[in-house]
MOPAC internal coordinates of N, CA, C and O (Angstrom, degrees):
PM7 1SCF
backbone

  N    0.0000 0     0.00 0     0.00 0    0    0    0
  C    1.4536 1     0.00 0     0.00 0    1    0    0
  C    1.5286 1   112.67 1     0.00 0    2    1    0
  O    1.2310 1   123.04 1  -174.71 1    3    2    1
  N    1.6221 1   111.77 1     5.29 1    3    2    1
  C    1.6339 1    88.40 1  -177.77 1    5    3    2
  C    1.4554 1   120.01 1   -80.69 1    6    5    3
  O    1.2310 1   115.55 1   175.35 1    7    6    5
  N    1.4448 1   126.04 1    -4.65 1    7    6    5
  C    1.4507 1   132.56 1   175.92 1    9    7    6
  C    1.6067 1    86.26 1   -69.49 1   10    9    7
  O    1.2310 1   111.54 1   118.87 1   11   10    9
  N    1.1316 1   133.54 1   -61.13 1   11   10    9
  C    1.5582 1   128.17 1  -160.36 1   13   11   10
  C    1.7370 1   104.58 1   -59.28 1   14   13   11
  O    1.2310 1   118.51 1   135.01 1   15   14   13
  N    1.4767 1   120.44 1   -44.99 1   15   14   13
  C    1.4736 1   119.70 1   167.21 1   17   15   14
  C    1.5703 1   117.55 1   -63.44 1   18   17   15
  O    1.2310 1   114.13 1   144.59 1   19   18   17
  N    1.1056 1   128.72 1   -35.41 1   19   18   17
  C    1.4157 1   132.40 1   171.17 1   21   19   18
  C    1.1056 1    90.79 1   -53.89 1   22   21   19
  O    1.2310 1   103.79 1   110.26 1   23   22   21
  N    1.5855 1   147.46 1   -69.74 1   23   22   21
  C    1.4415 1   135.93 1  -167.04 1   25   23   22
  C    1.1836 1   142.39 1   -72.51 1   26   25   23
  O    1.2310 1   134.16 1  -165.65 1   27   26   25
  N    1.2847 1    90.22 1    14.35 1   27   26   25
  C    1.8927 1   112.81 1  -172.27 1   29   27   26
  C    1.1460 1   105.67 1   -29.97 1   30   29   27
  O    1.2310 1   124.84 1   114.10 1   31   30   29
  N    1.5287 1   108.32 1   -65.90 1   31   30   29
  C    1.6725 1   131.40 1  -155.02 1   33   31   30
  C    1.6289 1   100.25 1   -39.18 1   34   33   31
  O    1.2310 1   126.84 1   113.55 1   35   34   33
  N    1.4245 1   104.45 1   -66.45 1   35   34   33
  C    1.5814 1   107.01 1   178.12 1   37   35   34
  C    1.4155 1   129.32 1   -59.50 1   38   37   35
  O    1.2310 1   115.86 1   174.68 1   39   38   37
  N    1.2172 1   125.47 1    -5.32 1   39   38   37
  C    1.5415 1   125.06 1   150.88 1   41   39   38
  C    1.4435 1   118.40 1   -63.60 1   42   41   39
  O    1.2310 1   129.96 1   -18.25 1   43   42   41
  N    1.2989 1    98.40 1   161.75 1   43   42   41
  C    2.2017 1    98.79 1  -178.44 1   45   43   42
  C    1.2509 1   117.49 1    83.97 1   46   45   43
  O    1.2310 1   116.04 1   173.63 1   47   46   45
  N    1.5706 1   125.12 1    -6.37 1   47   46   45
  C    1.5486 1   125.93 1  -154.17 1   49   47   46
  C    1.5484 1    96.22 1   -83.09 1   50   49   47
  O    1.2310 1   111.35 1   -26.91 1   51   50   49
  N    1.6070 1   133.88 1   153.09 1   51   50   49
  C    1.2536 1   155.13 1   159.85 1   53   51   50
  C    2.0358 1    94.01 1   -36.54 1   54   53   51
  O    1.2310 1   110.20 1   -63.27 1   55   54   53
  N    0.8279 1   136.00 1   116.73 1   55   54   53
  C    1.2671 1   155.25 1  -179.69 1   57   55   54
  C    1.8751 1    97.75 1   -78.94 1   58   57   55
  O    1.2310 1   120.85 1   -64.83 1   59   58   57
  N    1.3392 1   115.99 1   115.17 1   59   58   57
  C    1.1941 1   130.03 1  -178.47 1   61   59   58
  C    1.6644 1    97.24 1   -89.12 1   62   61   59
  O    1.2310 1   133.77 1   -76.76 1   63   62   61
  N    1.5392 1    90.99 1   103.24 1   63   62   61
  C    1.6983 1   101.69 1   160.08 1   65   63   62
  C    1.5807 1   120.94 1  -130.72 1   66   65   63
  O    1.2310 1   132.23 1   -74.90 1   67   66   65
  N    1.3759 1    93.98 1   105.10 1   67   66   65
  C    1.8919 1   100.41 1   156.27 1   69   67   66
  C    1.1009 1   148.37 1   -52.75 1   70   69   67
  O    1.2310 1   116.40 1   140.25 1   71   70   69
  N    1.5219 1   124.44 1   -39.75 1   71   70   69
  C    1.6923 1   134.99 1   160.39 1   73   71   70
  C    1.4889 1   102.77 1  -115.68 1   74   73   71
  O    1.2310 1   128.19 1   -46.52 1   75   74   73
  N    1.6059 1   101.82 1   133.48 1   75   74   73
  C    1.3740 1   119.83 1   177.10 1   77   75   74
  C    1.5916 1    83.05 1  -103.23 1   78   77   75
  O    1.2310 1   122.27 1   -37.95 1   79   78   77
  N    1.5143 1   113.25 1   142.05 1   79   78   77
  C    1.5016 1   131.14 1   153.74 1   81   79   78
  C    1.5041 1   112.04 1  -111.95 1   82   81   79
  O    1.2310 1   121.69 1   -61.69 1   83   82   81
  N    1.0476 1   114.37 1   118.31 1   83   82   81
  C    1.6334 1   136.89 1  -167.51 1   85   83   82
  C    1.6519 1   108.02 1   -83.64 1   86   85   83
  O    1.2310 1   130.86 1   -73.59 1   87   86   85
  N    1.3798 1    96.65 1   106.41 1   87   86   85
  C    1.8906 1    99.47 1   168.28 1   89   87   86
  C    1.5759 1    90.88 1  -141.26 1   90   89   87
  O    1.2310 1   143.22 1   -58.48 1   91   90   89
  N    2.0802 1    72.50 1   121.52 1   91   90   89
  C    1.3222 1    98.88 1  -173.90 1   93   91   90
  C    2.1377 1    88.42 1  -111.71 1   94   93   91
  O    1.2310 1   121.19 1   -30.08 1   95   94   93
  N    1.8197 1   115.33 1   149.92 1   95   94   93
  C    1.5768 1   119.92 1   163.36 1   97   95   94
  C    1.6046 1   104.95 1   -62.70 1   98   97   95
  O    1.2310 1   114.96 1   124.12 1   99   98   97
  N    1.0949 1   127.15 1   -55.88 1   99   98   97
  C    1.3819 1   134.36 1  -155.93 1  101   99   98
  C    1.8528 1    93.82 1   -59.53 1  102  101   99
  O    1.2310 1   119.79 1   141.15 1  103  102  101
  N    1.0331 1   118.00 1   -38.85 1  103  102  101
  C    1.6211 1   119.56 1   177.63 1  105  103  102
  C    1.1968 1    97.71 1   -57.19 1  106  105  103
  O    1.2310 1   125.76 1    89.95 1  107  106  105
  N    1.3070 1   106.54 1   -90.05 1  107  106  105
  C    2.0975 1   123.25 1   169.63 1  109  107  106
  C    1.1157 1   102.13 1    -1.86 1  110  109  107
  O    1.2310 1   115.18 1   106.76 1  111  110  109
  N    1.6776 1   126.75 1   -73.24 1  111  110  109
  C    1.2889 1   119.87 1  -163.68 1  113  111  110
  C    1.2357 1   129.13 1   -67.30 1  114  113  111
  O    1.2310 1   124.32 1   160.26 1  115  114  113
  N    1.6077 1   109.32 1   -19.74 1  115  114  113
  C    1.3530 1   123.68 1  -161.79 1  117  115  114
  C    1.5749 1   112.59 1   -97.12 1  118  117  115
  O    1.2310 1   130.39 1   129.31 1  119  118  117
  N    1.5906 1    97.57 1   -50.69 1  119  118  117
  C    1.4784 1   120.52 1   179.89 1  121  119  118
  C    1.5696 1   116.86 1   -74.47 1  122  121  119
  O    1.2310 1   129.05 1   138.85 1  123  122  121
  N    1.7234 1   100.17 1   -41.15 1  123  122  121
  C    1.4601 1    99.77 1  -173.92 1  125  123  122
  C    1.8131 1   105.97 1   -86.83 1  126  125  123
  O    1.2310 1   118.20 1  -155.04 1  127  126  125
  N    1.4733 1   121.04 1    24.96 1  127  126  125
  C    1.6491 1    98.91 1  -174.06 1  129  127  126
  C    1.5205 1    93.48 1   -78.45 1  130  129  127
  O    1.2310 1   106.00 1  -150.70 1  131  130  129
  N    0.9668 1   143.59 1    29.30 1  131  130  129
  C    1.8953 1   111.04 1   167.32 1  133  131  130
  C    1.2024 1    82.75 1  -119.17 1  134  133  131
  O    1.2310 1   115.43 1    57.12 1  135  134  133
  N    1.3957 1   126.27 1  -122.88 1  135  134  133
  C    1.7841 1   131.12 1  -150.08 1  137  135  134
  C    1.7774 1    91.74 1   -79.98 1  138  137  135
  O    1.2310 1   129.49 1   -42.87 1  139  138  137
  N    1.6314 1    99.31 1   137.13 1  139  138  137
  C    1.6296 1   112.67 1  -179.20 1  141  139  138
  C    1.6998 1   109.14 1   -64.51 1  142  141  139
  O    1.2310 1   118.27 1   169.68 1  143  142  141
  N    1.2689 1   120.90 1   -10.32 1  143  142  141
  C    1.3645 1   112.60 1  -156.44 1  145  143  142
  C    1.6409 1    95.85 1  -117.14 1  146  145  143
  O    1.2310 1   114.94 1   164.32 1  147  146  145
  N    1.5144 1   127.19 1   -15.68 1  147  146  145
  C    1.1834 1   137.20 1  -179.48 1  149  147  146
  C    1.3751 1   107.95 1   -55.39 1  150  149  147
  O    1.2310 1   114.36 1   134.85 1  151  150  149
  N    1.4606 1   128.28 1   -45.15 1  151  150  149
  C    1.3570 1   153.99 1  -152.03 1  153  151  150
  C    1.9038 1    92.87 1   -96.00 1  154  153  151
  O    1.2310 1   125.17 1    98.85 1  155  154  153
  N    1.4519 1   107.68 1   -81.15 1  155  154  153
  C    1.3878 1   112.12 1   174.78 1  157  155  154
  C    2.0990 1   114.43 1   -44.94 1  158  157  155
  O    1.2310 1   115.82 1  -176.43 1  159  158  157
  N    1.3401 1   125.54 1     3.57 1  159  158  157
  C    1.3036 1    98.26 1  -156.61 1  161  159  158
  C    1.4359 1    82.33 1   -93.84 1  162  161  159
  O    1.2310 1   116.75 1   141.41 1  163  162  161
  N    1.1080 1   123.78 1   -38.59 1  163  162  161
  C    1.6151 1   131.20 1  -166.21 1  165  163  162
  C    1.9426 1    99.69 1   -62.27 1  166  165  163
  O    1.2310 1   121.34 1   123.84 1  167  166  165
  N    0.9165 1   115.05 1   -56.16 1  167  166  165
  C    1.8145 1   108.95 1   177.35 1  169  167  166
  C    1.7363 1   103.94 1   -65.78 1  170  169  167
  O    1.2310 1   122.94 1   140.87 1  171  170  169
  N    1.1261 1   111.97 1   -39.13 1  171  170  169
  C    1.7194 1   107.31 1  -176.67 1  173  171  170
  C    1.8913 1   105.06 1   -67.56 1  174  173  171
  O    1.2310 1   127.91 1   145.90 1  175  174  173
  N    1.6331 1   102.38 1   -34.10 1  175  174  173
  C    1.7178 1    99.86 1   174.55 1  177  175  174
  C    1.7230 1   110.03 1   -69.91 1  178  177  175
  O    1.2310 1   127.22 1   123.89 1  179  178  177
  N    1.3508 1   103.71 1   -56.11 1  179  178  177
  C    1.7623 1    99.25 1   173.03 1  181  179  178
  C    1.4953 1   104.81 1   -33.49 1  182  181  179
  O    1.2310 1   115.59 1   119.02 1  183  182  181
  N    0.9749 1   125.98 1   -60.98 1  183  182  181
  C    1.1957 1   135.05 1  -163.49 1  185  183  182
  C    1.7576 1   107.14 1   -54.30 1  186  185  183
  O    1.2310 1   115.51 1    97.79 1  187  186  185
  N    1.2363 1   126.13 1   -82.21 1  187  186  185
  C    1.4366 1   133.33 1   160.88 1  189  187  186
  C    1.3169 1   118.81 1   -24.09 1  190  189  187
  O    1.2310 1   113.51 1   144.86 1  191  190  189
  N    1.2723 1   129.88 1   -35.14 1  191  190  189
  C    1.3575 1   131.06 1   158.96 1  193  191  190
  C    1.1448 1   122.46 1   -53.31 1  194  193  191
  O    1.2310 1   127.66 1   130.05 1  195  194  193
  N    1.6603 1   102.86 1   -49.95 1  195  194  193
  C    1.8396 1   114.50 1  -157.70 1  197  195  194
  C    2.0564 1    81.84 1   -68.21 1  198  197  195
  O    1.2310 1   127.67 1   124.86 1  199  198  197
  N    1.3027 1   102.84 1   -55.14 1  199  198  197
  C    1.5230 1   109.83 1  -178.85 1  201  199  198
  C    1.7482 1   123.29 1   -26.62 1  202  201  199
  O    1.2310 1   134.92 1   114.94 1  203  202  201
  N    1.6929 1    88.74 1   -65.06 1  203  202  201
  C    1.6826 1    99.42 1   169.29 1  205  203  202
  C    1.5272 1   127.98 1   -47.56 1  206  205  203
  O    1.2310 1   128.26 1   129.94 1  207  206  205
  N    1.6828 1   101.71 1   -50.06 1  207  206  205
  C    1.7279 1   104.66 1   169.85 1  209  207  206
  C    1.0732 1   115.58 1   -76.03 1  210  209  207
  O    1.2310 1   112.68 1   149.69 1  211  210  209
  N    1.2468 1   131.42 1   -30.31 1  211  210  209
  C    1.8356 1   120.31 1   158.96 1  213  211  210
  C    1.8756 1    87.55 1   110.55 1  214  213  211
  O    1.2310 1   120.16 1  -154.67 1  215  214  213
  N    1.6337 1   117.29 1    25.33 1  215  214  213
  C    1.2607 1    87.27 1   164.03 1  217  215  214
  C    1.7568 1   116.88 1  -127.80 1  218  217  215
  O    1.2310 1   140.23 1   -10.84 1  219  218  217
  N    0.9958 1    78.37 1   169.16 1  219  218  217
  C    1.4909 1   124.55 1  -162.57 1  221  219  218
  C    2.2954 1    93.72 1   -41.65 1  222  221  219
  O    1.2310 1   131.21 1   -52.27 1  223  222  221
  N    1.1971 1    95.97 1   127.73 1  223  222  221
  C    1.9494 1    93.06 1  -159.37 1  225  223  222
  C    1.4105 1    94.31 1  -161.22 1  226  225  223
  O    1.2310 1   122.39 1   -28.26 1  227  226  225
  N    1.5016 1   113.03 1   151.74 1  227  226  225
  C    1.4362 1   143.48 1  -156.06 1  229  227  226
  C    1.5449 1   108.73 1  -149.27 1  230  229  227
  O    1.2310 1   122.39 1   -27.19 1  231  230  229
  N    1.6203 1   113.03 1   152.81 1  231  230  229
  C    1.0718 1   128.71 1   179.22 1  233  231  230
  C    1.8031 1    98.94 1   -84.68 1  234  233  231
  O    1.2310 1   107.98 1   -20.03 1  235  234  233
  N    0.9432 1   140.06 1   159.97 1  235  234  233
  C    1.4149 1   170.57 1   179.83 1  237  235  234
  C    1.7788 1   121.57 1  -123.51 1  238  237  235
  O    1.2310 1   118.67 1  -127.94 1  239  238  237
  N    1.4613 1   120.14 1    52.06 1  239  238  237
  C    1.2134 1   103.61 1  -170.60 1  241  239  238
  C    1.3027 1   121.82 1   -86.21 1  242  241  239
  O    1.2310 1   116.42 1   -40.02 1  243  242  241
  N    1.5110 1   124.41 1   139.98 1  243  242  241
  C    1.7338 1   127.98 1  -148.68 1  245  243  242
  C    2.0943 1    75.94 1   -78.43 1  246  245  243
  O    1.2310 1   120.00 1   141.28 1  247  246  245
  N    1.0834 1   117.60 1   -38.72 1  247  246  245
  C    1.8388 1    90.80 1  -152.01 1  249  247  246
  C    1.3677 1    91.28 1   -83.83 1  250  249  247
  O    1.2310 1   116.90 1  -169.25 1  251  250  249
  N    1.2411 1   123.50 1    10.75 1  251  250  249
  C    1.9878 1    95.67 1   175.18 1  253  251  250
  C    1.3523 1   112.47 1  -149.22 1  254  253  251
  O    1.2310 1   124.36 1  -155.53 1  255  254  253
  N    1.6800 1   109.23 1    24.47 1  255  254  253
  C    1.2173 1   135.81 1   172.34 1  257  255  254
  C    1.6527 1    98.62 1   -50.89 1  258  257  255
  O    1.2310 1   122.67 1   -26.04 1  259  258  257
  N    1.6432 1   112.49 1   153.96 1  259  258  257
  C    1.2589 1   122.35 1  -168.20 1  261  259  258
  C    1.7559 1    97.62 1  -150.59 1  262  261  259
  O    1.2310 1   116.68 1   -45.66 1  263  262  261
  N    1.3147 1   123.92 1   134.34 1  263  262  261
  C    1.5975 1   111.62 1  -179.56 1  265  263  262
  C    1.8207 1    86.99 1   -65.08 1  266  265  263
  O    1.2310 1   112.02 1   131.73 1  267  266  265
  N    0.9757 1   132.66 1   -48.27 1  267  266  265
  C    1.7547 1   126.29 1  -175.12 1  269  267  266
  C    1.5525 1   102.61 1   -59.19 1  270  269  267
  O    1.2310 1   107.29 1   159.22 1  271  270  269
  N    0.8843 1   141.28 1   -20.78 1  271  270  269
  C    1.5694 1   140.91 1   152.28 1  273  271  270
  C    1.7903 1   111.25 1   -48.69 1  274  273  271
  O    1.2310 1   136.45 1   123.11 1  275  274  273
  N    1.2825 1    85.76 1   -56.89 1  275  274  273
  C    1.8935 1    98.27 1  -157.08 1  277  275  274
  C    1.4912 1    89.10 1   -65.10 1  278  277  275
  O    1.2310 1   115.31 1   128.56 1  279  278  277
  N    1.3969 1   126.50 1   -51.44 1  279  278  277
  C    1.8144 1   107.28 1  -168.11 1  281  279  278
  C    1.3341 1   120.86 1   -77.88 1  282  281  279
  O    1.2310 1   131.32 1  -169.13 1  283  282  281
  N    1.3382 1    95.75 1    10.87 1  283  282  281
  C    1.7522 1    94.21 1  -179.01 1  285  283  282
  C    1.9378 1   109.16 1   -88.41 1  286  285  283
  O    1.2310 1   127.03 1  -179.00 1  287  286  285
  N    1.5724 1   104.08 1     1.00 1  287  286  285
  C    1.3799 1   114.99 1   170.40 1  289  287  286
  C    1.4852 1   115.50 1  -113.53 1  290  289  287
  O    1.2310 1   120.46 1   -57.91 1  291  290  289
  N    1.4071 1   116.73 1   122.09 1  291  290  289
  C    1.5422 1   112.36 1  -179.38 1  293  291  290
  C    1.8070 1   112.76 1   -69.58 1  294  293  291
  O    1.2310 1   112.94 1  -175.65 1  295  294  293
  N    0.8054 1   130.94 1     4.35 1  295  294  293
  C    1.3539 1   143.32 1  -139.49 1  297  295  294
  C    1.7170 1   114.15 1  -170.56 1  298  297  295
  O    1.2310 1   119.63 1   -74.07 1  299  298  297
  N    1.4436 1   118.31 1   105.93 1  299  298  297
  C    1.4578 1   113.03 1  -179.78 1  301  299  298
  C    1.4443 1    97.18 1  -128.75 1  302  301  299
  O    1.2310 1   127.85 1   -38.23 1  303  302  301
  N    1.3931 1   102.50 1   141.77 1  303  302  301
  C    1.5921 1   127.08 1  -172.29 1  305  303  302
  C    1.4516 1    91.50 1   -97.85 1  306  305  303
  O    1.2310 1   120.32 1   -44.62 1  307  306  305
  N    1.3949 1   117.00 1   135.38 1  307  306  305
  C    1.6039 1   129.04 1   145.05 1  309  307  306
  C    1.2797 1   105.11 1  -118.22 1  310  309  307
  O    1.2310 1   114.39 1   -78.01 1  311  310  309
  N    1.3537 1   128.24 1   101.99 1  311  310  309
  C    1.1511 1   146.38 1  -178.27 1  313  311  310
  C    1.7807 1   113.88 1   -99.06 1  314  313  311
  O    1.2310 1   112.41 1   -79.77 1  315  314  313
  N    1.3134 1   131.93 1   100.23 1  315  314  313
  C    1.6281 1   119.44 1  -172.54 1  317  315  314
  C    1.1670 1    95.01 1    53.38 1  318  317  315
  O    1.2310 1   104.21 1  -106.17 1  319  318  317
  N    1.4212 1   146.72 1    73.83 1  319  318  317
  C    1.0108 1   125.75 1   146.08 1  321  319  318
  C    1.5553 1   116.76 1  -112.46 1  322  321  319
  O    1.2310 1   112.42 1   -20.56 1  323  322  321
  N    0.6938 1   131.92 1   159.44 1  323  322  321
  C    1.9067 1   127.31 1  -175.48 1  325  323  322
  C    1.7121 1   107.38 1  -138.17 1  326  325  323
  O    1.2310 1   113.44 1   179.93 1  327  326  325
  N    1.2657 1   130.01 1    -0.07 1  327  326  325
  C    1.2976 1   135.29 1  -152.39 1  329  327  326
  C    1.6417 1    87.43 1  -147.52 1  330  329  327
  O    1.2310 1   122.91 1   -26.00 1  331  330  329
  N    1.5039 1   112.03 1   154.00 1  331  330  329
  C    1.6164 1   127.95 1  -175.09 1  333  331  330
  C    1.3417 1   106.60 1   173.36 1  334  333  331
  O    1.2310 1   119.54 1   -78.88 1  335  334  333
  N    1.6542 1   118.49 1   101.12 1  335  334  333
  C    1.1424 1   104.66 1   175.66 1  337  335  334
  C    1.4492 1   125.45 1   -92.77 1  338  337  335
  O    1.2310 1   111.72 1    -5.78 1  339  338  337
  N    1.5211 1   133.21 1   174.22 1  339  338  337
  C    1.5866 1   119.44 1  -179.62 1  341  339  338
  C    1.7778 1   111.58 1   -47.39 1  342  341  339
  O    1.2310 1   120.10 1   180.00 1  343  342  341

């Protein structure tokens, strides 16, 4: 483990994310009542994309969303969403 202790320093750093993808419950509950995966396929595809291009992506959660949250992403996904509060 001393290569992993030599690198300490660079652990802990602010995590560089470009697209936030937004999963909000109030969608889920609303959007996803018929098939569970209908609702989830659109955030699981955002997701696989951001994956495929190799960039840099964040969760969006509706209950602890902050406008100082939201600009820290150049890029916000509404994926299935049907619900958005102020």
């Amino acid at each position: 483990f001393r290569e992993v202790h030599e690198a300490r320093a660079h652990f802990g750093q602010t995590p560089v994310q470009e697209v936030g993808i937004f999963y909000g419950s109030r969608s889920r509950d609303w959007v996803g009542r018929g098939p569970p995966f209908a609702f989830l396929a659109g955030f699981l595809g955002a997701h696989k994309a951001m994956v495929y291009e190799h960039l840099p992506w964040g969760v969006l959660h509706e209950e602890s969303l902050s406008l100082k949250e939201l600009r820290r992403f150049r890029v916000v996904i509404l994926a299935k969403t049907g619900f958005v509060s102020p």
